[in-house]
N, C-alpha and C positions, 0 to 999 in steps of 0.2 A: 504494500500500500504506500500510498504518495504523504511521505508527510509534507505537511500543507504550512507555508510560513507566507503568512499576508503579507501583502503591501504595507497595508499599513503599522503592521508591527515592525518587519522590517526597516520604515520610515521612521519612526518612533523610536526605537532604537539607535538610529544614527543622533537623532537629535538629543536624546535626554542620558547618555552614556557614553559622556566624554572623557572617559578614560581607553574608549573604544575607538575613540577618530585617528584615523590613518595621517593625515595632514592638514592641519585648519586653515596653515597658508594656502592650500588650494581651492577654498570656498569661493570665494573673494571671484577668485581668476575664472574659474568655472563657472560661474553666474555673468561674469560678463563676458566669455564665451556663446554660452549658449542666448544670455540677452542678442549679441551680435546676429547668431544666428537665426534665433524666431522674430527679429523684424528687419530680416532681407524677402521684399517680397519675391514671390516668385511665377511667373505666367507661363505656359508651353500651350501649341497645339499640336496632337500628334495624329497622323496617319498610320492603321490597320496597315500591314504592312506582312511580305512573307515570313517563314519561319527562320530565313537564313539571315535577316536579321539580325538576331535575338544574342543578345547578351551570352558567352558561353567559354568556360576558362578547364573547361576539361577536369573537373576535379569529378574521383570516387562519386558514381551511381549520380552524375547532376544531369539531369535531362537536358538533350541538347535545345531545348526551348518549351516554356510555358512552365508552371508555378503548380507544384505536387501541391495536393490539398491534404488534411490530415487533422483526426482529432485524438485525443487519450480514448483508450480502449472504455466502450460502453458509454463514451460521452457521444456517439454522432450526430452529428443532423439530418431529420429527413427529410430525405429526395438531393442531398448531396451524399457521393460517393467518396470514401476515403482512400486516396493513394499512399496514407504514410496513418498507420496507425500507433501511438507513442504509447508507455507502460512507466512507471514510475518505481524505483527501488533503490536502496540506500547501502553507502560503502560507509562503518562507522568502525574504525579501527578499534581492537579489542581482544584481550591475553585469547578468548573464544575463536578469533579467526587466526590468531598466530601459525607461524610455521609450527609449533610444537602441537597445535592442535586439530590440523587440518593438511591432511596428508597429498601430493601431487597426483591428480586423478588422468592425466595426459589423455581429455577427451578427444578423439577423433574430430578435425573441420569437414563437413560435408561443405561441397562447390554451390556456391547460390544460382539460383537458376534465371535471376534477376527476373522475376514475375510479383514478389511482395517483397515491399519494405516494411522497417519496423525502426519504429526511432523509441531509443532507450535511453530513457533518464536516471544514469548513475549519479544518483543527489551525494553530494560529498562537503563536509563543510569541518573547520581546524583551527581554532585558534590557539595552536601549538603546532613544532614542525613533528612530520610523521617519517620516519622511517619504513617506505614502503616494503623494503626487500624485506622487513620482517610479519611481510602477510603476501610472501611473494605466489605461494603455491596457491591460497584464497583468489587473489585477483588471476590469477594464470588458468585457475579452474573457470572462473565465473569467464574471464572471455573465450576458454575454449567451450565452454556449453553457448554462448552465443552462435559461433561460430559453426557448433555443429546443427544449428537450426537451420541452412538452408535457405536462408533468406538473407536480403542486403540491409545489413543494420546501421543504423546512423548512431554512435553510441555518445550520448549529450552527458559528459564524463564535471560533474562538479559543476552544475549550472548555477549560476545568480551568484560567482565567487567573490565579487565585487560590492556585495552588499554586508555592509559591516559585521551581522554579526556570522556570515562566513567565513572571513577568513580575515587576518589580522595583518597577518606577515603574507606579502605578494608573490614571495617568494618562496615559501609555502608549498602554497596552491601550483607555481607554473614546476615546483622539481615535481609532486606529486602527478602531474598532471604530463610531463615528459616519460613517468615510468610507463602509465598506463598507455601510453598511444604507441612509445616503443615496442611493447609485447602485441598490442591491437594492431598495428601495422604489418605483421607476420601474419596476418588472417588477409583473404585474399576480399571475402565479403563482411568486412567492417568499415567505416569510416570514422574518424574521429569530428566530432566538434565542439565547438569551444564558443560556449554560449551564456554572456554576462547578462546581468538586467540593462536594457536599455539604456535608462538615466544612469543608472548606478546611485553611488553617492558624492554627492558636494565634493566631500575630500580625499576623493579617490582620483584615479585617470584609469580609463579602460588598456594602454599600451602598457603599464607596468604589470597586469595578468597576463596580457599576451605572450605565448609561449616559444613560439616561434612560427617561421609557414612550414618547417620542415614537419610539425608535430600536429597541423594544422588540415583539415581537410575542407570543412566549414564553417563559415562564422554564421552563428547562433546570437538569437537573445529570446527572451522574455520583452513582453509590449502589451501593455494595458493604458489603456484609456478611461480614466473619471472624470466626472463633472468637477468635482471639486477636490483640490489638494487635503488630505486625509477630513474628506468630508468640510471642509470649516469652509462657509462662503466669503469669508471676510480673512484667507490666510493672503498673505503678504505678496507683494509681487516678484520677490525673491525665489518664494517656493513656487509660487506659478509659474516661472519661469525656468528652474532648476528640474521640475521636474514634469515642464510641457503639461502640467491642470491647469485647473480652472479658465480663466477666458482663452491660453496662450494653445487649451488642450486639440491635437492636431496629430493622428496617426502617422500621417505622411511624417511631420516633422520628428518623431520618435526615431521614425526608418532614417530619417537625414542625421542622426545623431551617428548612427552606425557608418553610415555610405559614407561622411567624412572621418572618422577614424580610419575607414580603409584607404581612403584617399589620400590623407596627409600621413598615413605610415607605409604606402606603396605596398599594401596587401592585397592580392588580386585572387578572392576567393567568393564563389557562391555562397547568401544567407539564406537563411530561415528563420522565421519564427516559430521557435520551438515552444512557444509557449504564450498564449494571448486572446486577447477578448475588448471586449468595450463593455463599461458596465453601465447597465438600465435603470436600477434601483436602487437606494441608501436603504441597506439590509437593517439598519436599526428603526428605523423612523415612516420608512415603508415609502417616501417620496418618492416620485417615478421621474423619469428622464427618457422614458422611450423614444420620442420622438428626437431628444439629443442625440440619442444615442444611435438612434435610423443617418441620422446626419452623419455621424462618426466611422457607421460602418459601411458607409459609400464611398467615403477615404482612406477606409481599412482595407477593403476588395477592391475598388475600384480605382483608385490611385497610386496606392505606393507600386503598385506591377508597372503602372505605367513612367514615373520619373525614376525609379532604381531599380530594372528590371537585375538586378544582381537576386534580390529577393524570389527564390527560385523555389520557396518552400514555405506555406503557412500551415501551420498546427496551431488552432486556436480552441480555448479550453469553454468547453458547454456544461460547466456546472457550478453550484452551489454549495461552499464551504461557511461554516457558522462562522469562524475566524474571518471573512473575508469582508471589507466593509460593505463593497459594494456586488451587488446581484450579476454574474457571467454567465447564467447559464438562459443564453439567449435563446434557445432551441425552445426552452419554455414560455418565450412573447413571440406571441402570433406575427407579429408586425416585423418584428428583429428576425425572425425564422425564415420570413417571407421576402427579406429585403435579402438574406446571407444566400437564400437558393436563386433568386431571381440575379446576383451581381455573380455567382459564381459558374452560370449558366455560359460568360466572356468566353470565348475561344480561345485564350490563354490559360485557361487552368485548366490541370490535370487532375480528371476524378479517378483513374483507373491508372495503377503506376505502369504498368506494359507501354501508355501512350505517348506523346507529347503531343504539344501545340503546333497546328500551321501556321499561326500568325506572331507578328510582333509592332511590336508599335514605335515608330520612329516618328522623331521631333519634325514638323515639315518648316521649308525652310525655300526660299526665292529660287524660284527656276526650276521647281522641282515638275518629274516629270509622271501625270495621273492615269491611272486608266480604269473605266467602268464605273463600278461602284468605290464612292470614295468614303471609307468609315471613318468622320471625325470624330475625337475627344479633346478634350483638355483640361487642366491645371490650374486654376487660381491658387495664389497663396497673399491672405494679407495677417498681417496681427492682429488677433484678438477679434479675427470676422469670423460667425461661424454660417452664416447664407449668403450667397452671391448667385448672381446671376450672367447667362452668357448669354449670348447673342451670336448668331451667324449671317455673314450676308453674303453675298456672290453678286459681283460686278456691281457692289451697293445696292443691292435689293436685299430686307431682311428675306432669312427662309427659314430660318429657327430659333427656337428661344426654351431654356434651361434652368430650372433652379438646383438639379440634380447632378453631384457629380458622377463620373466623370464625362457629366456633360455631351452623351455620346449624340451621335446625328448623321445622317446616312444621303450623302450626298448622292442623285442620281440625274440621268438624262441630261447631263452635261453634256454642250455641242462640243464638235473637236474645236481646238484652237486654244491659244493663251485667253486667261481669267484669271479673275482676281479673286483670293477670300480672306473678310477681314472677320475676324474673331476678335469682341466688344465684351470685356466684364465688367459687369456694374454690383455696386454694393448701396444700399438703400438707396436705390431710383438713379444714384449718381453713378455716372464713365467713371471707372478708374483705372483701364486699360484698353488698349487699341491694338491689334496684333497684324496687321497687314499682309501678306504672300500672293507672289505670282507664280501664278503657275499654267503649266500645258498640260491639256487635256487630250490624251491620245485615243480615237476610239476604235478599239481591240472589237468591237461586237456587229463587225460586218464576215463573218463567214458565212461562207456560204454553203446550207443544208440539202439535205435530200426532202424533196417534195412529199410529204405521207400525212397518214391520215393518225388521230393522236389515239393511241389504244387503248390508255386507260392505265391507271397503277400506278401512275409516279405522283404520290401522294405528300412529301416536302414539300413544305411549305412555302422557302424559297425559291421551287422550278416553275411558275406557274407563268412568267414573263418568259422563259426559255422554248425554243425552237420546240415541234414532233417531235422530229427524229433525236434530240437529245432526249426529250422527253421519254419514248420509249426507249430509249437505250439504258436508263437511269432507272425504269421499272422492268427492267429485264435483268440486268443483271445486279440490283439489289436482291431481285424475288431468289434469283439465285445464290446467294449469296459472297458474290466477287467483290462488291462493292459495299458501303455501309455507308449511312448517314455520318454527320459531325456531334448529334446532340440535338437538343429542344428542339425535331424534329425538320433539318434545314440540312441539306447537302451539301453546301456551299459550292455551287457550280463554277464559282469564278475564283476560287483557292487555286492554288498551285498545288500541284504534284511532286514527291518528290520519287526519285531514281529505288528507293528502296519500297514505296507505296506500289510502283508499276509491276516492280517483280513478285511483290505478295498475291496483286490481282492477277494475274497473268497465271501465276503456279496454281492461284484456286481455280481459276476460268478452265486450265487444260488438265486440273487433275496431277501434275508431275509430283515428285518427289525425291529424295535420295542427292548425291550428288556433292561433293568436296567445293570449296573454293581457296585459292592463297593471296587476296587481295587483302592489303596491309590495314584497312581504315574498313574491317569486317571481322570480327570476332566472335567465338560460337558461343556468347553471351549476350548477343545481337539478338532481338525477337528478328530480326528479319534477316539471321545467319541463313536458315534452312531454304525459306524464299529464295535466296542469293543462289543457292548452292544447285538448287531445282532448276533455276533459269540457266545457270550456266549449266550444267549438264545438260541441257535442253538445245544449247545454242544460243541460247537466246541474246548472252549476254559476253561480252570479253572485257570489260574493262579498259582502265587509258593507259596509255604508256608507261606511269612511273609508278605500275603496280596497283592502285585504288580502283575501287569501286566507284567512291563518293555517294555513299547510299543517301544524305541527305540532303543531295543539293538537288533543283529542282530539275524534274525532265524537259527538255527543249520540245519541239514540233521532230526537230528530225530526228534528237535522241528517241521519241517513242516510234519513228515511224521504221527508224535501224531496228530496235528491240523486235518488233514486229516479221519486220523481214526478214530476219536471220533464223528466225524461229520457222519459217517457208521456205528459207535455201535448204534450210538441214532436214527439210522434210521433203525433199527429191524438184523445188517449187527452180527455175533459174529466172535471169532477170532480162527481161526483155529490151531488143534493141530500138529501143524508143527516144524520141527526143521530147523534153517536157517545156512544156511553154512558162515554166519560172526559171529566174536563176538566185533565187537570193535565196543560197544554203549551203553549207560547204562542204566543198569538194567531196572529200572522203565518202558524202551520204549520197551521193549522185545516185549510184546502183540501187541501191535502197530505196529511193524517195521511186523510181522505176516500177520497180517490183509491186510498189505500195500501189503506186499508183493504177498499176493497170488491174490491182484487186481491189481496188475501189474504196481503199481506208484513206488514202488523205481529203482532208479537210484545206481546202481552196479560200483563201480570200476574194473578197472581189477584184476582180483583173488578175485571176489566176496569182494571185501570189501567194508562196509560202510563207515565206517567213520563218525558215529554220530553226535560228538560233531564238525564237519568243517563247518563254517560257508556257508551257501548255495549261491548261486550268483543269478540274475537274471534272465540269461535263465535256469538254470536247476529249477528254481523255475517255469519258464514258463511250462518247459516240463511236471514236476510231478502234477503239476495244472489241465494240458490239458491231461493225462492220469487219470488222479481221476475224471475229465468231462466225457469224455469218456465211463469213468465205470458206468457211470451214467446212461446212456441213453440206 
């Protein structure tokens, strides 16, 4: 069981036990640090963007895009799926776990199969130093039974060490904290992270725990959000400010407490909140805040992914502790349950850990270049504002208006050509931002389709503006099962594809199986090692020159129409001596785009143009799919 140390005892502690303060001289400094920083304001608008975007530093099990969701076991929310579910248990040094009383049990690692995570709260707290190697067989036991579960563990080794009454001496905490990631780091499916509270304390710094990046896998914290600093509406603007309550309170800004530690100490690791909530209600007096707190957790889901997409992992806590001042266990308010399933719905986050995200969200910026449907969001940030409002206009016309963040709005039936859009934030009635960008409107949604008649099935929500022939191609082989929706029932026809998605449809579509690969950036802890292995066995697939795959960079026009045709050479099919009325595709795929062609899978622009090298989207990957079927039979 999770022993539970409030916030506010926690807080309370640092202030009324000063024999306990780490450094007094740092008060001072850190309050006008963090003054500095919650009034710099801050504006962004960001464009839906592919998933090769996305933020991604290569660390132990981090998805290479979009943000694992996750709660403590038996806390979940419903109608959110958990990709990281966390457990809570305590290392408390004692003559009981000694070497003298607890014998080397050398369990067996089983290989993780990377299909479940499990994030584990090894709670550890010292104000004295510990001599680890004298409970070296206890921790050596405890991570080889981790390790022989099978699963990829995220092990959150002495969380919240930072707060007074964990730990005294810093140095402590970071030798203790070097043993255990030495022996964890011999496991092939553990990760270590190192995960402080948020604020911390006044007289602490969060760099003096830090242990180092070699011991280091991810940066963790603790993040909670209250109305009021330990409850008092009337506490000082010191503590509102030191520890981001009362008016200054701003999830976003918590996450910014962290994203600058890594940045002004050149640490370049994926976070998570290993632990966090917004709270609704003052658990002694019964006051309610829900509707703050619906505000709070529209900046909790809906903004920190998008200005520190580093934040690659939330686990926030759905319950209620007597100790706790105020009420988390938002799964229990209708409204907060309702706001957490509808924001986590984004196509960034990951309910299912096997998945990641197709999209990412980049800042847009003059001269940037659009196509289709254009998904905006954005960012206010002022002091001590907790409603604002956006505004959207195009070539000065308003076309939308927002009090919700993050603000999203779905630009469409933009004509081609340069435009303008300006993004207006107002705080009670008044401008107090202007965001201007030009940009070019590219329009990708002249292909040209097969004449047919629509047969029924393709029941997404999203397809309903989309061609027949996509249309049936999308309910054929979903009913089949080649293809799958994104979620809250939407296909997303105009996503990108990537190189390892074509080879999973493909393997399910013909049935294959079996089949080796030795592409360097393809490992058989890959969900889409065997897919890979199927196609190339098949023909389907040979790789680039310098040995890769690149299973997740997006398929082109003529990389799906090569995949396709190789799949027809190696099946007795040769490539006709034809001459094609495009030329804008390279070289290498001449033969191929041939072959394609004269079996009737490429997809034509108007005036016959390819377009080789344009990333292909989803439905027209459905289509070319379901015409290469087709040709099949």
């Amino acid at each position: 069981m999770k022993k539970v140390i409030s916030l506010v005892a926690a807080l309370s502690i640092m202030f009324t036990t000063s024999a306990l303060a780490k450094s007094n001289d740092l008060i001072d400094p850190n309050i006008d640090k963090m003054r500095a920083m919650l009034n710099e304001e801050m504006y962004n608008v960001y464009v839906e963007s592919s998933a090769d975007n996305y933020v991604y530093f290569g660390a132990k099990f981090e998805p290479r895009s979009g943000v694992l969701l996750g709660t403590p076991g038996g806390c979940e929310y419903p109608g959110v799926g958990n990709a990281v579910t966390t457990s809570y248990e305590w290392f408390t040094p004692s003559d009981e776990i000694s070497n003298d009383r607890v014998a080397r049990k050398e369990i067996p690692e089983v290989k993780s199969n990377h299909t479940e995570a499990v994030g584990i709260n090894w709670n550890f707290a010292s104000q004295q130093p510990v001599d680890m190697s004298r409970y070296e067989n206890y921790i050596k036991n405890y991570i080889d039974e981790l390790a022989s579960r099978g699963k990829d563990i995220f092990l959150i080794f002495g969380k919240e060490m930072n707060i007074d009454d964990n730990f005294i001496d810093e140095q402590v905490f970071i030798d203790c904290f070097k043993y255990v990631a030495d022996y964890a780091h011999t496991k092939e499916n553990i990760a270590m992270v190192w995960s402080p509270n948020d604020t911390g304390g006044l007289d602490t710094r969060l760099i003096d725990f830090y242990p180092g990046d070699e011991y280091v896998d991810w940066i963790g914290c603790s993040m909670y959000s209250s109305r009021y600093f330990l409850g008092n509406k009337n506490a000082d603007e010191g503590s509102n400010i030191g520890f981001i309550m009362g008016p200054y309170a701003n999830p976003v800004m918590r996450a910014k407490v962290l994203h600058n530690f890594a940045t002004e100490n050149g640490i370049n690791k994926p976070m998570m909140i290993t632990e966090g909530g917004v709270g609704y209600q003052d658990a002694s007096t019964g006051e309610d805040y829900t509707d703050w707190a619906t505000q709070q957790l529209r900046r909790y889901y809906g903004e920190i992914v998008r200005v520190f997409p580093e934040f690659k992992c939330i686990i926030s806590f759905n319950n209620h502790h007597p100790s706790d001042k105020y009420r988390f266990d938002m799964g229990s308010n209708p409204q907060l349950l309702d706001t957490i399933v509808s924001y986590t719905k984004d196509p960034v986050y990951i309910q299912d850990y096997t998945e990641t995200s197709d999209v990412s969200y980049v800042q847009m910026y003059d001269g940037m270049e659009l196509e289709n449907t254009i998904k905006l969001s954005a960012v206010g940030y002022q002091p001590k504002v907790e409603w604002m409002n956006v505004k959207y206009k195009l070539d000065g016309n308003e076309v939308f208006s927002t009090d919700y963040p993050p603000y999203k709005y779905e630009l469409t039936n933009v004509p081609e050509g340069n435009h303008n859009l300006t993004t207006e934030f107002y705080v009670g009635g008044q401008q107090v931002k202007s965001l201007s960008y030009d940009f070019y409107m590219k329009n990708t949604s002249n292909r040209v389709y097969s004449n047919e008649e629509y047969n029924g099935g393709c029941n997404f929500s999203d397809m309903e503006n989309m061609s027949n022939e996509m249309k049936n191609a999308v309910a054929s082989l979903s009913a089949k099962g080649i293809i799958n929706g994104i979620g809250d029932n939407k296909f997303g026809p105009e996503l990108n594809v990537t190189r390892a998605e074509v080879a999973a449809m493909l393997v399910r579509a013909l049935g294959l199986s079996g089949g080796e690969n030795d592409f360097t950036d393809v490992s058989t802890g890959d969900w889409y090692y065997s897919a890979v292995s199927a196609a190339k066995k098949a023909g389907m697939i040979d790789g680039f020159e310098d040995g890769t795959f690149r299973p997740l960079e997006n398929v082109t026009n003529e990389q799906l129409v090569a995949i396709l045709a190789k799949y027809l050479i190696s099946n007795g099919e040769s490539v006709p001596d034809i001459s094609l009325n495009c030329s804008d595709f390279s070289s290498w795929a001449e033969d191929y785009i041939k072959l394609a062609h004269k079996k009737s899978i490429v997809i034509y622009y108007e005036n016959n143009a390819f377009k080789g090298e344009e990333k292909v989207t989803r439905g027209d990957c459905a289509v070319m799919i379901n015409r290469f079927l087709n040709g099949l039979s």
